[in-house]
N, C-alpha and C positions, 0 to 999 in steps of 0.2 A: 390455555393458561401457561403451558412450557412455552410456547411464543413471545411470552408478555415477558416472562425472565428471561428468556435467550436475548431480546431485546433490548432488557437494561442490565440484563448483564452486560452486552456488547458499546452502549453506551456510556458506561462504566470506564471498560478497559480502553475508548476510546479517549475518555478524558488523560488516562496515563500513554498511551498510544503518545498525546500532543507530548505530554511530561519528556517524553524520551526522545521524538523527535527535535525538542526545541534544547534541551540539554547534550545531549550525546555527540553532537557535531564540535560545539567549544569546550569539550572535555569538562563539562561539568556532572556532578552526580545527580543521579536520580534518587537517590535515595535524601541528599541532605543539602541546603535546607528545605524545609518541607515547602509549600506551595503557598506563592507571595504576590503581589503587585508586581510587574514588572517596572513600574514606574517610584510609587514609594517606597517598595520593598516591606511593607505590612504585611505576615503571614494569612492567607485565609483562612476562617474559624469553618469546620464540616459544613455551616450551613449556607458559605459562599460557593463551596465545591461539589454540590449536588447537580449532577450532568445535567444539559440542557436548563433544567429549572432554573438555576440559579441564575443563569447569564437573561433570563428573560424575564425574573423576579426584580433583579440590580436592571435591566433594561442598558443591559452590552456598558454597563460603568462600573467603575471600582466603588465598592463602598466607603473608602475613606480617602482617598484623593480627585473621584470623581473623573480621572482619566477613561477615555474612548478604548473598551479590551474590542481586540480582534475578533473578527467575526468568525476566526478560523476553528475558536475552538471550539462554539458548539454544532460547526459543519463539522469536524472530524468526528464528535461523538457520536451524530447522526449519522454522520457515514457508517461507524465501525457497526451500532444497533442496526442498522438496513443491511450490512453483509451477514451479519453475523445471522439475524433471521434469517435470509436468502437461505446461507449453508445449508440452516438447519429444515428449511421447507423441503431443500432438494436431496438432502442425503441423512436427514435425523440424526438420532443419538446414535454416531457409528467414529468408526477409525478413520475412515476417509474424510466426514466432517471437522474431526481434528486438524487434519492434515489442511484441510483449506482454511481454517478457521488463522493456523499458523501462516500460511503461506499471504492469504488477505492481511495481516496482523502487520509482517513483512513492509506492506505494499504501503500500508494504512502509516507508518512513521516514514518510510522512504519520501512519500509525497509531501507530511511535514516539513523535514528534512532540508531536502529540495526546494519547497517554497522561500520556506526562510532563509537557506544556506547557499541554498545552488550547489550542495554538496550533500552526501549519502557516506557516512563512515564505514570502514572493514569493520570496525567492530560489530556493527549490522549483522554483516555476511556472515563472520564469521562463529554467535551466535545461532543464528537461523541456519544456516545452511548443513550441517552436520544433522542436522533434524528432518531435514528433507532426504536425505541419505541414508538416517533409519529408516524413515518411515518407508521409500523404496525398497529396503534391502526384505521388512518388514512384510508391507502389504504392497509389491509391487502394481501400478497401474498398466505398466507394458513390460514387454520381455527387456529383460537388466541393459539387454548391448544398446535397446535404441533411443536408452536417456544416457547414455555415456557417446553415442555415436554424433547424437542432438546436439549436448554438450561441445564435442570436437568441431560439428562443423558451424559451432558459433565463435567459436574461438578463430578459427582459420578464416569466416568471416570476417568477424571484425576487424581480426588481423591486419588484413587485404585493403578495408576501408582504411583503418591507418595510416598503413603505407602508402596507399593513394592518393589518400588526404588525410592530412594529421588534423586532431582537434575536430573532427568533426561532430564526435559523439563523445559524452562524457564518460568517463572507467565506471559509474553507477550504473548509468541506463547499461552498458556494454553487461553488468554483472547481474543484474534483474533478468536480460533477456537470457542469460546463463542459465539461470533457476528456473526459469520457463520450459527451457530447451531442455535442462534437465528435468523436472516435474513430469512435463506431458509429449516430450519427443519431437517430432521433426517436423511437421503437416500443423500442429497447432500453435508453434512456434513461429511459424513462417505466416501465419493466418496472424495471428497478433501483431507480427512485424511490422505486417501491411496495416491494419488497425492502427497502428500508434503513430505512423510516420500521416496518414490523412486525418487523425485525432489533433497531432502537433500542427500540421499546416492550420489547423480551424483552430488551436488555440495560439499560435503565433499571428495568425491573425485579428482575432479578436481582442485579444492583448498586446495587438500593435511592438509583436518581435517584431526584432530583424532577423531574417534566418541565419544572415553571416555573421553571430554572433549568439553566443549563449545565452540560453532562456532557459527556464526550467523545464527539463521533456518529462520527469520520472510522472508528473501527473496522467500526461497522455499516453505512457505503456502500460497505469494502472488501470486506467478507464477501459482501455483496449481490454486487459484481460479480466476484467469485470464483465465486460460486455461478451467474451470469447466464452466464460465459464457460465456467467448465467444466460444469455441468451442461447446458447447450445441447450441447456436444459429447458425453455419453451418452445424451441423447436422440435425438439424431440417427438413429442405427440403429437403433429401435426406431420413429420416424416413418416412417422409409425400409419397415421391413418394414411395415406399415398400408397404405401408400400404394397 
């Protein structure tokens, strides 16, 4: 039964999740006006804005201009319900599951963001990441040096890459991999790296990038560290029995 609300609860906040990524980039508010058509600008009445339901009840159109809505938004709300259970399967009603719940949350508007903008705002960061900072100082996951240590040699990374080649990477994906290196340290930071750069070549390929040109990557360093946090947790039992 708490699965079935953790569930829509997370599909819930997925729908505001879209709100924030598709507003926050052209400085629009979230808060006002309330939630419309993007094409006639007709505000939806609650019973257009019931996560998932709705978009499959309307059959992906507007109720009153009959316009084609993106598929995007009830894949994000299903995203955010399928993380937000994972959390909760792997760490329950704890501090730590806050802690991802915020950090997926993060991840969950950046790739918004990014699809639609090819951009990821400071206001994001700077939000979210103060919060990662209590919650370290809080309930640290490793000794304090080796998420400030992480942090440095991501910076002195990317650095390097700059200098080398400018433009290679965009100031998002560079500030993502930051909160990684700071979250979980140096060894799962570097494991996600490699995840994201063989996640990007499969989605620049598939989506027919070019790589010597801008695409969107913040997808493929989410996916990476989806796959880094929950696949680590089913491997787990199967190391345990080896051991």
């Amino acid at each position: 039964m708490m699965g079935i609300f953790v569930f829509l609860a997370g599909i819930t906040m997925g729908s505001f999740f879209h709100l924030v990524g598709e507003r926050l980039p052209v400085q629009r508010s979230i808060l006002f006006p309330r939630s419309h058509c993007i094409a006639c600008k007709q505000p939806l009445s609650l019973l257009e804005m019931i996560p998932l339901l709705s978009y499959a009840i309307l059959k992906g159109n507007c109720k009153h201009c009959g316009i084609r809505l993106s598929f995007l938004y009830p894949m994000v709300e299903l995203l955010s319900g399928s993380l937000f259970l994972l959390i909760y399967r792997i760490a329950g009603v704890s501090f730590e599951s806050l802690f991802l719940v915020i950090l997926c949350s993060l991840f969950v508007i950046a790739v918004v963001s990014d699809l639609l903008y090819m951009r990821v705002p400071n206001e994001l960061f700077l939000f979210f990441f103060p919060l990662f900072v209590i919650y370290r100082t809080i309930d640290p996951l490793l000794i304090w040096w080796e998420g400030a240590a992480s942090l440095l040699f991501c910076f002195l990374m990317f650095y390097s890459l700059e200098r080398f080649k400018p433009n290679s990477m965009g100031g998002a994906d560079m500030k993502l991999f930051a909160v990684l290196a700071f979250c979980f340290g140096f060894k799962p930071f570097l494991l996600i790296l490699f995840l994201s750069c063989i996640t990007g070549l499969v989605h620049a390929k598939v989506f027919s990038f070019r790589l010597d040109e801008p695409f969107p990557f913040v997808p493929a360093i989410s996916l990476s560290f989806w796959l880094y946090l929950f696949g680590a947790q089913v491997m787990l039992p199967f190391a345990g029995s080896t051991g």
